[in-house]
C-alpha positions in Angstrom: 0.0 0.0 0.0 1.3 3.7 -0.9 2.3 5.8 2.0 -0.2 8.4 0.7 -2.9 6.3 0.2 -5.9 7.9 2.9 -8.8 5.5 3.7 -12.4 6.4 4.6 -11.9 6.8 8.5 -8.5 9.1 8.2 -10.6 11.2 6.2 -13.6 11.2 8.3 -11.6 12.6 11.0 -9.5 14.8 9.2 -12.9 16.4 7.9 -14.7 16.5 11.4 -14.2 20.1 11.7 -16.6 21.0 8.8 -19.2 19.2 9.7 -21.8 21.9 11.4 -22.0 19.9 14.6 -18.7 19.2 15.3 -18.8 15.9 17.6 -17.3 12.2 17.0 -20.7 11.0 16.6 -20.9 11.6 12.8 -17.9 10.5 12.3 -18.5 7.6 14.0 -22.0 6.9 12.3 -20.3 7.3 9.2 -17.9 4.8 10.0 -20.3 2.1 11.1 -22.2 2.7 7.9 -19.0 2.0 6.0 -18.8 -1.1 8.4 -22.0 -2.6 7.4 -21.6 -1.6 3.8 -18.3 -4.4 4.0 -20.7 -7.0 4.9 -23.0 -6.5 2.8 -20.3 -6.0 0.1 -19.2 -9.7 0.8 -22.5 -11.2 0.9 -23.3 -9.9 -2.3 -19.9 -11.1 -3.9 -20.3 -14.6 -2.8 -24.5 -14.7 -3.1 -24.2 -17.2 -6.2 -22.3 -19.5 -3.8 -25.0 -19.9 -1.2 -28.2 -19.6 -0.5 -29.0 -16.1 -0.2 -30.2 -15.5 -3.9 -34.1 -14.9 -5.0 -36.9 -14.3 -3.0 -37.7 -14.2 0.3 -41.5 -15.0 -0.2 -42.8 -11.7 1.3 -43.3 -8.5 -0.1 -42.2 -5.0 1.1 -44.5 -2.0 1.7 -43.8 -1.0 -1.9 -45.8 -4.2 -2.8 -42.1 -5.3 -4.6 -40.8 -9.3 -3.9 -38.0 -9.1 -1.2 -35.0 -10.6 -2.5 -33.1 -12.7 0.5 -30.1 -10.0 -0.1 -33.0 -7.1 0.5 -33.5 -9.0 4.3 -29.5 -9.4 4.5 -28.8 -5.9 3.9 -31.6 -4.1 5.7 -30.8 -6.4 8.9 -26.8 -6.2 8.9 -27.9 -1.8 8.5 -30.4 -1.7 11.2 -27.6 -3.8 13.7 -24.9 -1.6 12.9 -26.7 1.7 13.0 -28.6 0.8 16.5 -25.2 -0.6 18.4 -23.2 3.1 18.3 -25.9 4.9 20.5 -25.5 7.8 17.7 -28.9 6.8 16.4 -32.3 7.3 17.8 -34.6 6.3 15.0 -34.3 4.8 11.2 -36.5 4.6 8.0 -36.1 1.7 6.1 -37.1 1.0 2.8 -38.0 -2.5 3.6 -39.7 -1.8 6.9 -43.3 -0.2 6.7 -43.0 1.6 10.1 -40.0 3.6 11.9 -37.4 1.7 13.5 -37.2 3.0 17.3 -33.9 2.7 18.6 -34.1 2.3 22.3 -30.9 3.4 24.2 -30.3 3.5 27.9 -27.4 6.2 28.2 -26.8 9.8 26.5 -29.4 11.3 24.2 -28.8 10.1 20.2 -28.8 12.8 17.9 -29.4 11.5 14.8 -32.0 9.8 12.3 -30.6 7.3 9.3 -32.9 6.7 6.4 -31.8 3.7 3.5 -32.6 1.5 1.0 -30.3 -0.6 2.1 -30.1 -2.8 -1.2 -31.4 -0.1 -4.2 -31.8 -2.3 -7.6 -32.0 -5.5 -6.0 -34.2 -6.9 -8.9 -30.3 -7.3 -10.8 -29.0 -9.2 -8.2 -29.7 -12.8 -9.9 -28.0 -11.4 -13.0 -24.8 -9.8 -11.8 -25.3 -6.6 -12.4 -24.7 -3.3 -10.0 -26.7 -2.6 -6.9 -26.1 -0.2 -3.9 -27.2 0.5 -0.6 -28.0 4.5 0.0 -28.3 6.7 3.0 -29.3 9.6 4.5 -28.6 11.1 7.5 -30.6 14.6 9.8 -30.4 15.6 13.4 -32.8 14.8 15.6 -35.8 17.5 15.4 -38.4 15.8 18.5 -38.0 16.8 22.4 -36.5 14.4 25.0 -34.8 11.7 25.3 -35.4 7.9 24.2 -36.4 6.8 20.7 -37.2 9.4 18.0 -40.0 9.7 16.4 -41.7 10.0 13.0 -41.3 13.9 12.7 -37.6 13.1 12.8 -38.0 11.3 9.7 -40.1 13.7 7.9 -37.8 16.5 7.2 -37.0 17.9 4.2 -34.3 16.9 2.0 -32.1 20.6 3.2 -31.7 19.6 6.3 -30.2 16.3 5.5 -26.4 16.7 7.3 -25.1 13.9 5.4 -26.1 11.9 2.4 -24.4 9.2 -0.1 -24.3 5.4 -1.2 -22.7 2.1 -1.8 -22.6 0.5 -5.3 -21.6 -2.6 -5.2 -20.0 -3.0 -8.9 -16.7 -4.4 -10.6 -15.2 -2.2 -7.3 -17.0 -1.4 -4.3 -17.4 2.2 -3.7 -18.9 4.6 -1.2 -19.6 8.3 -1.7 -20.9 10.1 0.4 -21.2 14.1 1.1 -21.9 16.2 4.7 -22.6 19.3 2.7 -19.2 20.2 1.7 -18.4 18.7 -1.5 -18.7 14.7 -2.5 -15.5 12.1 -2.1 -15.8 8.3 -3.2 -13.9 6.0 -1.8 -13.0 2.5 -3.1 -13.0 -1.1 -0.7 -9.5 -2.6 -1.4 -9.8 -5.7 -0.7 -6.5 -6.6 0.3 -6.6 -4.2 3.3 -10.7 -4.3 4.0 -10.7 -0.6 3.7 -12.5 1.9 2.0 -9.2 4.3 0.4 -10.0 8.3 -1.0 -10.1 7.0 -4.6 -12.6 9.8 -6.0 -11.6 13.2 -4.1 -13.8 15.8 -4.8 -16.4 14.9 -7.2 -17.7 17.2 -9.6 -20.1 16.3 -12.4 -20.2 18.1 -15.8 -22.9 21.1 -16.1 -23.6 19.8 -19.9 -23.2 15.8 -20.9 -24.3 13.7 -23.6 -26.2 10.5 -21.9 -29.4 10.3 -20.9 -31.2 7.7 -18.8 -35.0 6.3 -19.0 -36.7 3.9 -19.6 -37.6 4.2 -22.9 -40.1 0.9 -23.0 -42.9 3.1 -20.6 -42.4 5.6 -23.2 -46.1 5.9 -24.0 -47.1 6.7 -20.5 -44.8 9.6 -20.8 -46.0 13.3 -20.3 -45.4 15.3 -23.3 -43.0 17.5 -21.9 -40.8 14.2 -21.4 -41.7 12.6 -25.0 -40.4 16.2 -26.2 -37.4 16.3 -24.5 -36.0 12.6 -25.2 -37.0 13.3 -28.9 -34.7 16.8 -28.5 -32.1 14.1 -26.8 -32.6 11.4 -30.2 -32.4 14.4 -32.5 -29.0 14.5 -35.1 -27.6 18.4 -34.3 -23.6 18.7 -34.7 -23.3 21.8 -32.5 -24.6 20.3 -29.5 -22.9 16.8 -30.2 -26.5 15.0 -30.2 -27.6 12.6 -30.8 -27.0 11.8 -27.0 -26.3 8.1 -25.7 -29.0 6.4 -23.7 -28.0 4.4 -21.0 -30.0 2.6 -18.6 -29.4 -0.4 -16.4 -32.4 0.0 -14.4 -30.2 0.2 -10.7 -31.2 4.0 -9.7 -27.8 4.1 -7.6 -25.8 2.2 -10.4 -27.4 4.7 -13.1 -26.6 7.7 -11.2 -23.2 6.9 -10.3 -22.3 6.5 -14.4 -24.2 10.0 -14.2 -22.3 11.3 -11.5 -18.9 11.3 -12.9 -19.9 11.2 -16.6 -22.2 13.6 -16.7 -25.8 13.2 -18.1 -29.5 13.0 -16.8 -31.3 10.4 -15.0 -35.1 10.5 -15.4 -38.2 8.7 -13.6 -40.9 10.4 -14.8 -44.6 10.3 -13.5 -46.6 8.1 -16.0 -50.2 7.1 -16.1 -49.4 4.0 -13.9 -47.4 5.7 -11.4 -48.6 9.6 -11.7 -46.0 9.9 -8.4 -43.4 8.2 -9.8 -41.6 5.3 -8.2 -38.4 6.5 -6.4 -38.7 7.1 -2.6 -38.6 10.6 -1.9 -36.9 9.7 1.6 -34.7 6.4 0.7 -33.7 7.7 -2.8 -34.6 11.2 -3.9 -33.2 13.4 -1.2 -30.2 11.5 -0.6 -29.3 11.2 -4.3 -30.6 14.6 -5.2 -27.7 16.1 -1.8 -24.8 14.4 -3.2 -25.8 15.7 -7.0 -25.7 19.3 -5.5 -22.9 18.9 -3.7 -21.2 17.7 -7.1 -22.5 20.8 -9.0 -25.8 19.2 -10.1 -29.8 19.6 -9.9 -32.2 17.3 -8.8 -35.9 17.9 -9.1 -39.5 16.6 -9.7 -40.0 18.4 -13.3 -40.7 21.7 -11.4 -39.8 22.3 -7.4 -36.5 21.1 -6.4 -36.5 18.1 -4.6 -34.7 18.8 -1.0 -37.6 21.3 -0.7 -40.4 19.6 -0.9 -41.7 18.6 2.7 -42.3 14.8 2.7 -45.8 13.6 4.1 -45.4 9.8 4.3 -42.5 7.5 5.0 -42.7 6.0 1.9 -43.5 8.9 0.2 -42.9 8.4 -4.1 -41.7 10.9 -6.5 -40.8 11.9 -10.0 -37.2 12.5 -10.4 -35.0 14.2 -12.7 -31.5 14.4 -11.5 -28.0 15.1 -13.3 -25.9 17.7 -14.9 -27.7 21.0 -14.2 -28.0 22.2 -17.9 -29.9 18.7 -18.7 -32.5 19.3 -15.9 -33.1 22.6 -16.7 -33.7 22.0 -20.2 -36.1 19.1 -19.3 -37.7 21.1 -16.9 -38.3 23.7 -19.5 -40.0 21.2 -21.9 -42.3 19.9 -19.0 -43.6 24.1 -18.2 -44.2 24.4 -21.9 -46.0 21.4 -22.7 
């Protein structure tokens, strides 16, 4: 290993400072999710050898099949997160109520919302899938377990945010509102090493992601702008790619250091979209900011809007800023 090589906990406490409240318990949170993320990282390199692939025969809230991995990955989270006593309560994707952490000593601060295994309908066919997180301070009065309030914030007052995708390399990124650093496992060491410093994602790009087969249940605004994305034009360099591997966190990752523009759109079948505003959107849409991005629903932007359920969907479109803008433009005119 090279002598400058920094991994994921030197830099967590070299960075402590900036974080707004300035205690070891972020640090430390971040570091046990970075724990768990290992894991679940070997889990999911070895599910083909044992039984841990396909379904667990019960559905989530979402009304989705729960892969066994889904159950592996939300259980090794909620373990980690509750053991630090930095934690007083947790959203899950996969559970349909809060998670109440009960604590005998000191008052935890703060609230962790995941999907702890995003795109886990590619697990059986090898392709990449992540776990993403997002943390706020506590907002509810006294001590003990927090409560639902604390998990209804809006997306600005997240104080960290970021994900785990689980690819050819494992890598975490991750942001506390002052910039966004990836960091790759290394294997050899079982540490997370400052592979990505300082992340920032092109204003203008040429790939755009949707799926294209829902296309008829498009609104016009978004028919319009993929046709703008499909059409030949030599000063803009379009045609544009279209990429799409149907992972959110895999998607936006290519995004996030390519550049382009990830879009889940409302359709007829889902007018609200499908993402989670809590479990995908606001993390996602913190770390794109932080990068120089935009996230939003086709009109407000997404860390504003003040979330009313737990589980709580939403139409996304998320990327290099110029690309939302533009799409956002062909949604207020048609």
């Amino acid at each position: 290993m090279h002598g400058n090589v920094k991994t994921l906990n030197q830099f967590i406490i070299e960075r402590q400072a900036d974080f707004q409240y300035a205690s070891g318990e972020l640090s430390r949170l971040l570091s046990d999710i970075g724990t768990a993320s290992k894991i679940i990282n070997r889990e999911v390199n070895k599910a083909g050898l044992v039984n841990i692939l396909g379904d667990a025969g019960t559905t989530n809230v979402q009304g989705e099949e729960v892969k066994k991995l889904d159950v592996y990955a939300n259980e090794q989270l909620i373990a980690a997160l509750s053991s630090g006593g930095e934690v007083c309560v947790m959203g899950s994707e996969e559970n349909d109520d809060i998670i109440e952490v009960k604590f005998t000593e000191g008052n935890a601060s703060y609230v962790v919302l995941f999907d702890p295994l995003d795109g886990s309908s590619n697990i059986d066919v090898n392709a990449s899938i992540g776990t993403i997180f997002s943390i706020y301070r506590r907002i509810s009065e006294g001590k003990g377990a927090g409560k639902l309030e604390d998990c209804l914030q809006k997306g600005t007052q997240q104080v960290a945010a970021g994900y785990v995708i689980y690819g050819s390399s494992t890598i975490l990124v991750y942001t506390t509102g002052n910039g966004v650093n990836g960091f790759t496992l290394d294997p050899s060491i079982g540490e997370f090493c400052l592979s990505h410093p300082d992340i920032k994602t092109p204003k203008d790009a040429k790939i755009y992601s949707i799926n294209e087969g829902n296309e008829a249940h498009f609104p016009e605004g978004v028919k319009k702008y993929i046709e703008y994305c499909k059409v030949e034009d030599k000063a803009s360099g379009r045609p544009y790619s279209s990429r799409y591997i149907g992972s959110f966190v895999a998607d936006f990752h290519r995004n996030l250091l390519k550049g382009g523009i990830f879009i889940y759109p409302p359709t007829a079948k889902a007018p609200n979209g499908k993402l989670r505003l809590l479990y995908e959107a606001n993390p996602l849409a913190f770390v794109a900011e932080q990068a120089g991005g935009k996230a939003s629903n086709g009109k407000d932007r997404i860390t504003e809007i003040v979330p009313s359920a737990l589980h709580q969907r939403v139409p996304l479109f998320i990327g290099s800023e110029n690309m939302v803008k533009l799409a956002e433009e062909y949604l207020a005119n048609n």
